[in-house]
Each structure stands twice: as structure tokens, then as C-alpha cells.
C-alpha positions as CSV (number, residue, x, y, z in Angstrom):
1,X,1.3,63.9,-20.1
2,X,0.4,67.4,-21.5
3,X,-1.8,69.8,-19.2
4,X,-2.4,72.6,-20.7
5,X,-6.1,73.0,-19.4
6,X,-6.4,76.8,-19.2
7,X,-10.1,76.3,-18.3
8,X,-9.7,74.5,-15.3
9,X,-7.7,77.2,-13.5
10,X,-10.8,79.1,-11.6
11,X,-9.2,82.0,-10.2
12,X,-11.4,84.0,-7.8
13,X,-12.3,87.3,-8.3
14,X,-9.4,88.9,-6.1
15,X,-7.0,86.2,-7.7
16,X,-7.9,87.7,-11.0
17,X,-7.8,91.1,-9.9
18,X,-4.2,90.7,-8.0
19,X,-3.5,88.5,-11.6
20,X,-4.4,91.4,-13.7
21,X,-2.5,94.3,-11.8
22,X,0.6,92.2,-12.1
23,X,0.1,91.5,-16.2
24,X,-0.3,95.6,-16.4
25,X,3.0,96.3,-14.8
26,X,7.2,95.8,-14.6
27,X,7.5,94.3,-11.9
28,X,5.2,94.7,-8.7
29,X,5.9,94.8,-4.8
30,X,3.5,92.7,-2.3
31,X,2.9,96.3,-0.9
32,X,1.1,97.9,-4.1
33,X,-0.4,94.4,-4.7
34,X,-2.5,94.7,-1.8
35,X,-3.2,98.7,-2.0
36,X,-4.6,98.1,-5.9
37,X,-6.6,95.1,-4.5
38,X,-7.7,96.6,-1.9
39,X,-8.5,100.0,-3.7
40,X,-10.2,98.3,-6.8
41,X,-12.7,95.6,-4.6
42,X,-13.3,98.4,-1.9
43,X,-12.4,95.9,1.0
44,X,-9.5,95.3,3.1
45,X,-7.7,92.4,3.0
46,X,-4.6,90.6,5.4
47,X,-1.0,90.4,4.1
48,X,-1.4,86.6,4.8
49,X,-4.8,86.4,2.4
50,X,-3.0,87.9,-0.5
51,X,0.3,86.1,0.3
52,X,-1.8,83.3,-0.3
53,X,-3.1,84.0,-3.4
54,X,-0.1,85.2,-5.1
55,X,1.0,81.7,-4.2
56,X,-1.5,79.9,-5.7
57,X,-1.1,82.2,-9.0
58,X,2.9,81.3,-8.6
59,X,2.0,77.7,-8.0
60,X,-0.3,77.8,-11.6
61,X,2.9,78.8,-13.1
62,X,0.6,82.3,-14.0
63,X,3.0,84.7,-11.9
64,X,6.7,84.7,-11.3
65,X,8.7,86.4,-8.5
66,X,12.2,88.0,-8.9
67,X,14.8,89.1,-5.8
68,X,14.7,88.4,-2.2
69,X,13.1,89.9,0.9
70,X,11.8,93.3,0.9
71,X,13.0,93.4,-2.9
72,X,10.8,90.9,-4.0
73,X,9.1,92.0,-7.3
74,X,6.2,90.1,-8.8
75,X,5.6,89.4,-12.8
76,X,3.4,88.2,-15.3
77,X,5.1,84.2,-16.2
78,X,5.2,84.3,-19.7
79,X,7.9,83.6,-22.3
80,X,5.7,84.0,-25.2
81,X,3.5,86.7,-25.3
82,X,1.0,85.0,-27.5
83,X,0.6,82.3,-24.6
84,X,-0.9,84.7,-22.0
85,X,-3.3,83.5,-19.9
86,X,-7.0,84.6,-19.8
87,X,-10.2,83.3,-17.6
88,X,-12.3,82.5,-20.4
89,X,-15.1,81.7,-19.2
90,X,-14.9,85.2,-16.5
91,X,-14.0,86.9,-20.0
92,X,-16.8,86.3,-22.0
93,X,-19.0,86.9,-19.3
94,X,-18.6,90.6,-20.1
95,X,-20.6,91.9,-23.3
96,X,-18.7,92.5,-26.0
97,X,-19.2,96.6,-25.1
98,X,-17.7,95.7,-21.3
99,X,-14.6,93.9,-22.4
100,X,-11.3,95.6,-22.8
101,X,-9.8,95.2,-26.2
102,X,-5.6,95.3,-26.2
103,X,-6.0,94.9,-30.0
104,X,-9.2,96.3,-31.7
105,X,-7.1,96.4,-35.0
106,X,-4.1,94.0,-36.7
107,X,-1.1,94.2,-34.5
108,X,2.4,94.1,-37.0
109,X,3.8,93.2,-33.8
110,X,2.3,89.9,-33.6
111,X,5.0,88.3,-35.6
112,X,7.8,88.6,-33.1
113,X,6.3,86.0,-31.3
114,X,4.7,83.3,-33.7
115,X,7.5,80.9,-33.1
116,X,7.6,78.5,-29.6
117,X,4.2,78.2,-29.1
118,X,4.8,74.2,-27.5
119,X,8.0,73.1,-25.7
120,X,10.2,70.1,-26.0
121,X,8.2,68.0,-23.6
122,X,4.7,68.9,-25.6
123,X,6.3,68.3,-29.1
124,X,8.4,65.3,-28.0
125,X,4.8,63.3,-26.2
126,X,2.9,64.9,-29.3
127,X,5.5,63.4,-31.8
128,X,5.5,60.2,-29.9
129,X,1.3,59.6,-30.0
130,X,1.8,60.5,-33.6
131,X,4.4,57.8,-34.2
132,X,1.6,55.5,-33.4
133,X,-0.8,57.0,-35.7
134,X,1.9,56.8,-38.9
135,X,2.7,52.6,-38.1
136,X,-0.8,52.0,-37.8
137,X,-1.3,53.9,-41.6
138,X,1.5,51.9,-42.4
139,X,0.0,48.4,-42.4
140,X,-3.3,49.5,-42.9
141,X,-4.7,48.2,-46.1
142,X,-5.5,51.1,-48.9
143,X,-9.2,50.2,-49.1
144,X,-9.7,50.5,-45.0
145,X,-7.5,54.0,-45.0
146,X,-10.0,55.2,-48.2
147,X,-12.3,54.6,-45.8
148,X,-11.0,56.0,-42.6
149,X,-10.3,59.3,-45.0
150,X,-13.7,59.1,-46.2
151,X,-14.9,58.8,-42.4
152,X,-12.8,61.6,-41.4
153,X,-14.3,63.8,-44.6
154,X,-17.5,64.0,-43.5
155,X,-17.2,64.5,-39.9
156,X,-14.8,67.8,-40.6
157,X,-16.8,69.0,-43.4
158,X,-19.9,68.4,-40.7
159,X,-18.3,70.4,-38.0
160,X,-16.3,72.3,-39.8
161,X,-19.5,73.8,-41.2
162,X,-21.8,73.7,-38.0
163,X,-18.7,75.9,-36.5
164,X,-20.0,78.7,-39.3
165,X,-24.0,78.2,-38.4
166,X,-24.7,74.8,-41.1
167,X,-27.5,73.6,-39.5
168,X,-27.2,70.1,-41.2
169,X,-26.5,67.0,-39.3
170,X,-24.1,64.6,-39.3
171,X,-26.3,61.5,-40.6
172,X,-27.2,64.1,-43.1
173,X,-24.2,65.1,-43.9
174,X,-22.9,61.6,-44.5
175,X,-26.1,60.9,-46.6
176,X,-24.8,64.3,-48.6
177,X,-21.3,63.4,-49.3
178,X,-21.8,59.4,-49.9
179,X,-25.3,59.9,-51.9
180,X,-25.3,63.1,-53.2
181,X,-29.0,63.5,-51.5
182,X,-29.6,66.9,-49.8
183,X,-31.7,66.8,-46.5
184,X,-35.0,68.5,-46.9
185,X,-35.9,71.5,-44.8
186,X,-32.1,72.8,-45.2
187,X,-30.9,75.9,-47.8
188,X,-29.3,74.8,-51.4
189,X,-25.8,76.3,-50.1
190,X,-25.7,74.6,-46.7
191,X,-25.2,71.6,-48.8
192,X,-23.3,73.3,-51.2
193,X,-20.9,74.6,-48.5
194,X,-20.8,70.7,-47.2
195,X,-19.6,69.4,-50.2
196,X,-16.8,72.0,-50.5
197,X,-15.1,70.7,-47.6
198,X,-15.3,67.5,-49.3
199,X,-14.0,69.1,-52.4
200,X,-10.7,70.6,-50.6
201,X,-10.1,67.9,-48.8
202,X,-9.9,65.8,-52.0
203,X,-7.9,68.1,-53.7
204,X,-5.4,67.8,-50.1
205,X,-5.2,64.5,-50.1
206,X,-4.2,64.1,-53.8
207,X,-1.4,67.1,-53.6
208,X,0.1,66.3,-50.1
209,X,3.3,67.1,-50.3
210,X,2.4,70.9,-52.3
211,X,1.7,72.1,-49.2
212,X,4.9,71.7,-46.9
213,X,6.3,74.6,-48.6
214,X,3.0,77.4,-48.7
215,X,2.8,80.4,-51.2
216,X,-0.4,83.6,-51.4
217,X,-1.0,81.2,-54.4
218,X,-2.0,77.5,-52.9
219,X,-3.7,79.2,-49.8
220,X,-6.0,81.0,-52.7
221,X,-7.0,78.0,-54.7
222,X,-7.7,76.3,-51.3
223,X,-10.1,78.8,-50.5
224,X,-11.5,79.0,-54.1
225,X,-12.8,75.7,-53.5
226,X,-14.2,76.3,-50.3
227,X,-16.2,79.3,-51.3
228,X,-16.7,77.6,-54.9
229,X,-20.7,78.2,-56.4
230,X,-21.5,80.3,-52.5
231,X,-21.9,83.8,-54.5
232,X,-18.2,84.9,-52.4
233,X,-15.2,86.5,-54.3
234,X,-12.0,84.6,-54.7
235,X,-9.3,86.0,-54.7
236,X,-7.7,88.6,-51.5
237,X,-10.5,91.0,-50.7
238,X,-9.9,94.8,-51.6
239,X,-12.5,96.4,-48.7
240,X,-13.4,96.8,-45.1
241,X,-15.0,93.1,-43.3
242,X,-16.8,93.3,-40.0
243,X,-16.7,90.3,-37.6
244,X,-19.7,89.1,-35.4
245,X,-19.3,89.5,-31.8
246,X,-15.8,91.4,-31.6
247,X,-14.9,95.0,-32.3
248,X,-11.3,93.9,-34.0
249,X,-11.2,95.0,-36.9
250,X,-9.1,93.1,-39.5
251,X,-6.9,95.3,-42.5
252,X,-8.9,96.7,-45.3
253,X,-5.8,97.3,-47.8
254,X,-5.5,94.9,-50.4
255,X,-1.7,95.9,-50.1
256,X,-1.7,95.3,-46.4
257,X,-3.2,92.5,-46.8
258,X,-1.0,90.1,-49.2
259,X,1.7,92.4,-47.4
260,X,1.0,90.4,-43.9
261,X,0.3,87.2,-45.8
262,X,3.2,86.8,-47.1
263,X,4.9,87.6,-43.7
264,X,2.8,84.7,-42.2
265,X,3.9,82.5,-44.8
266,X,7.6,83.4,-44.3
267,X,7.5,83.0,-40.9
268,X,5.6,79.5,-40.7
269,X,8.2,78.2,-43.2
270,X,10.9,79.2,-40.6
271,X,9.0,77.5,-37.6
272,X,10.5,73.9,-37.7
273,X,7.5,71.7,-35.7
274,X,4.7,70.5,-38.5
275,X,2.3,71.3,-34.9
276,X,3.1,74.4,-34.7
277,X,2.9,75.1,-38.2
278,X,-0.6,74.1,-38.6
279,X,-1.4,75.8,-35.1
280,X,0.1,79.1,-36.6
281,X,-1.4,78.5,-40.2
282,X,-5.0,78.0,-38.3
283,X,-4.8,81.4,-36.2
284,X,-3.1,84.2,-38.5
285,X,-5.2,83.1,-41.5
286,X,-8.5,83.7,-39.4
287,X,-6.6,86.8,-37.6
288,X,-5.7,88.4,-41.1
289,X,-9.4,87.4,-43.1
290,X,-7.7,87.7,-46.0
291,X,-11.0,86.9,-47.9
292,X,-14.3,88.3,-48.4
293,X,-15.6,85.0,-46.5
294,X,-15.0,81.5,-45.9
295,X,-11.4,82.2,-44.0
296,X,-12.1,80.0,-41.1
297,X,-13.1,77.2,-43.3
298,X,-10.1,78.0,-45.2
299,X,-8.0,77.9,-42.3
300,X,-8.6,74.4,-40.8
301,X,-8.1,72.9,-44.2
302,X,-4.8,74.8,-44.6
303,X,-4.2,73.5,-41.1
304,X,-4.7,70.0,-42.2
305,X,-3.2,70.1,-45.6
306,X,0.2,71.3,-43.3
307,X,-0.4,68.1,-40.9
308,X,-0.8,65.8,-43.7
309,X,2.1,67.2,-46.2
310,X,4.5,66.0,-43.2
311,X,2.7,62.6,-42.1
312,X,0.7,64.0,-38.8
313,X,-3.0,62.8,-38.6
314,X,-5.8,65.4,-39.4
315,X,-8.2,67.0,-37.3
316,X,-11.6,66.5,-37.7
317,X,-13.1,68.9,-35.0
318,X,-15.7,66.3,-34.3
319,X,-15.7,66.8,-30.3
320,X,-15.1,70.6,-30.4
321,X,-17.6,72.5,-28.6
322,X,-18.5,75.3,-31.3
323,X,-18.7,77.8,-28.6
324,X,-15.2,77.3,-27.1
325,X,-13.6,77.0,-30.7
326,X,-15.2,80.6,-31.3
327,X,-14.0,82.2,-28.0
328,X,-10.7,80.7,-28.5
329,X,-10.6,82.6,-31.9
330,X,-12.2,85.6,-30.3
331,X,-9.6,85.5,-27.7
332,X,-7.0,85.4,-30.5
333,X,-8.3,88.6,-32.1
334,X,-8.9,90.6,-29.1
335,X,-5.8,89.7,-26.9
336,X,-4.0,87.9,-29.7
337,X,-4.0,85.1,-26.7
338,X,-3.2,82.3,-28.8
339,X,-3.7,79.9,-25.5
340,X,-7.2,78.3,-25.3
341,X,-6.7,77.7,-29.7
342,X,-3.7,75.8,-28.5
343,X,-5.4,73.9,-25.6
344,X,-8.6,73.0,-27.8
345,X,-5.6,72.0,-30.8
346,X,-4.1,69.6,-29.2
347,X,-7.3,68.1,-27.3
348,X,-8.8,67.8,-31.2
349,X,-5.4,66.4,-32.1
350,X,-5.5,63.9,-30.1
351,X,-8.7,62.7,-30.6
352,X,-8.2,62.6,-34.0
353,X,-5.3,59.9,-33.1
354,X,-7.6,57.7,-31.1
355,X,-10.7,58.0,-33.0
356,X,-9.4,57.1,-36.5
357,X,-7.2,54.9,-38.6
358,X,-7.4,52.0,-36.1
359,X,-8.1,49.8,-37.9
């Protein structure tokens, strides 16, 4: 079974601190470990206590060792950059003024690593849950999968929206979207942005297979009908955009812009796992905000338009917790930590397999 469960490795504070002095360097000896630790917590500590907690980060896969005996050097385990591992819960403790930004602006560097973001034994038990999910489709009838759609619909253009501050709920949601009522006491665009989900979706589901090979183009008219009758430009945005709770700071040249776009599109067309692609697709389209607004939205449709053009169940985001999906993406921006995204991906993922189309 997959465990990728980031959040349930606590480390304490001098396992974070010992973690952190190893991710900063090339190589570390046991002898420096303990010195910085020491040093930085202003206490001393045995060779046998940090021994021991090297050993537990080497056990959590978080740290590797290289060499024998005396020449034993210490190193951060990752073969991916973009799957480094952060406390998330220890980093969001700190304000947004406390934390320590590797990326406060787009990193061109990022695409070196957007490829091998799962391994064979994720992909292949993945591939094998979805396998189930494509028979059952199979001999479903085409009025109960209208339905399942229809089910899946509004509870992704529900959350999808309560992720960006909609503050309608579910039951009125599916009132909204089967009825066509809006729910009193709630803005004319938080319906509005409801029913665009609903829109886009639609629009997926009858142009599947457009969207296994992605162009500037398609990812456009997908978020032209997200941000359709919302007062938001279409189109790639020409000036500077400011996101809420992190000092990254995305490109503000239109050039730049469709520049990296189409770099992201290239490269997703050359990653071969549908997963991966939609995983990818979902992160560098909210990384690069090519639009004035409405890029997340436009992201986890994109995701699911990827999914679906190659016959792998949608997400609906239904159990997400809102917070974690936005300090996931935060994460993203700031350390360009693609890890938590994954984790909460593939938890979503596979709730989406046993929560619908069983029928």
C-alpha cells in the first residue's frame, strides 16, 4: 500500500534542527552535527542522543549516510528535489514574516525536476485501484454514470469553490446546480462562480480526449469559463498579482508568462504517467498564476480534464481539508515542495475511486 503520510512524521525539535543542518549542506560528519545542534539549541547533548536521532531521520527514509567509519558523511534523501520534505504543521506555525522563503519569486529552475514525482510501486497500485474504477464504468448503465457525473459535479464545484472562500453549502449547492435556485443570504457571484464549475466540467466531459495533448489555447478557454460573467479578464494577465498569505511573488511579464506556460506544457506532454500529469498540471498552473484570477479553479479542472482524457476517475476534493490543500500549495510556492500536494492527491484520488461510480 502507498504511505506517503508526510504529516505523520513528528520530528522533535532537535530532529528538525539536526534535519535542517543536513538539507543546508554537502555532506555532513556526526562531529559538526552535534556542534550546530548544540550551538543553535544552546544545550549539550550525548553522541548516543544524536546518534539516535539521526537514526530515526535515516529510518524515515528523510536522511541518508555515505562511507564507513570516521568517514561517514550524512545527506539530505532525496532524488527529486521537488519531493523534499517539510514539517508542515512546525512550518506554518511561523507567521508568514518568520518563515524562510528559498523561493520568494518563480524559479526557471523548477523544470529540471517536474518529471518522477511517484515510483513504480505508487503508479503500478495507483494504476491497479484505477483498473477497478474503468470495469465498474464499463458495465455501468449511461443513465446511472449521468448520474454519478452529475454527483461528482456538484461536490467539486462545492469544494472546489469553498477552497476560494464560497461560503455556500453543499445542499445548496446541489439545489443551485439541479434547480437553478440560489440560496438566500449568499452574493450573486458565489452562485455564479458555482455554476462555472458546472459549466467547465460540462464542457470536459463532452471534449475528453482534446485534452491529452494541452496547448496556451485549451488551458485559456477552460479558464474563460471558470471566470465567465465574475468581472475577471480572460486571457494571460499583463501585470503584477499578489497572493494572500505568502511573499512569492509570481512573474509579471506577459512574455514570461506564456514563455513558462508553454515550457509546462512541453514538459507535461513528455511526462508519460496520466498521475503525474494531472499532479504537475495542478501545481505549475497555480505556481505560474497565469491569470488575473480564478487559476486554482482553473487548475483542478485542468487536472481533471488530464485524468479523464486518459480514462482515470476525477477528483472531487470533497474530503480535503481546505486548510491543508492551501498549505500544501503554499508549500509549493515557497519551497517549491511539491510533497504534501502529492500526499493530499493521492488521498483525494482515492477517495474519489471508492466514493463514486459504484454503482
Amino acid at each position: 500500500m502507498i504511505q506517503i503520510y508526510t504529516r505523520m512524521i513528528n520530528l522533535t525539535k532537535r530532529q528538525s534542527t539536526i534535519f535542517g543542518f543536513i538539507r543546508g549542506q554537502k555532506g555532513v560528519g556526526t562531529r559538526e552535527i552535534k556542534a550546530y545542534t548544540e550551538r543553535d539549541l544552546g544545550e549539550v547533548f550525548s553522541r548516543v542522543t544524536i546518534i539516535r536521532d539521526m537514526d530515526f531521520l535515516l529510518e524515515n527514509k528523510l536522511i541518508k549516510k555515505e562511507g564507513m567509519g570516521r568517514s561517514v558523511l550524512y545527506f539530505e534523501a532525496v532524488e527529486n528535489k521537488l519531493l523534499s520534505y517539510f514539517n508542515v504543521e512546525e512550518y506554518f506555525k511561523k507567521t508568514l514574516d518568520e518563515r524562510v522563503v528559498t523561493y520568494p519569486n518563480f524559479n526557471f529552475e523548477i523544470f529540471d525536476n517536474m518529471a518522477g514525482l511517484f515510483n513504480d510501486d505508487e503508479l503500478s497500485e495507483l494504476q491497479e485501484i484505477n483498473n477497478f474504477y474503468e470495469k465498474r464504468v464499463a458495465s455501468m448503465s449511461e443513465t446511472i454514470f449521468k448520474k454519478e457525473l452529475e454527483r461528482l459535479t456538484i461536490e467539486l464545484s462545492w469544494k472546489s469553490s469553498q477552497i476560494e472562500g464560497n461560503t455556500y453549502s453543499l445542499i445548496d449547492t446541489e439545489i443551485l446546480i439541479r434547480e437553478n435556485k440560489e440560496a438566500e443570504g449568499h452574493e450573486k457571484e458565489e452562485a455564479v462562480m458555482i455554476l462555472n464549475h458546472k459549466k467547465a466540467l460540462d464542457y470536459v466531459l463532452n471534449n475528453k480526449e482534446v485534452f491529452s495533448d494541452l496547448t496556451v489555447r485549451k488551458i485559456e478557454d477552460l479558464h474563460a469559463l471558470i471566470v465567465g460573467d465574475l468581472n475577471v479578464a480572460t486571457g494571460l494577465r499583463k501585470g503584477l498579482v499578489g497572493i494572500t498569505g505568502t511573499i512569492y511573488r509570481p512573474l509579471d511579464n506577459q512574455y514570461q508568462i506564456k514563455e513558462v506556460l508553454e515550457k509546462t506544457i512541453s514538459a507535461i506532454g513528455k511526462i508519460q504517467h496520466p498521475l503525474e500529469k494531472a499532479l504537475m498540471a495542478i501545481l505549475m498552473i497555480s505556481y505560474i498564476q497565469p491569470f488575473e484570477d480564478g487559476n486554482k479553479r482553473t487548475a483542478r479542472i485542468l487536472g481533471n480534464a488530464i485524468l479523464m482524457a486518459y480514462g482515470f476517475c476525477p477528483l472531487s476534493y470533497r474530503s480535503v481539508n481546505e486548510s491543508d490543500y492551501k498549505k500544501a500549495i503554499l508549500l509549493f510556492y515557497e519551497q517549491n515542495s511539491a510533497l504534501f500536494f502529492k500526499e493530499l492527491f493521492v488521498e483525494q484520488f482515492k477517495f474519489a475511486i471508492n466514493n463514486y461510480f459504484l454503482a
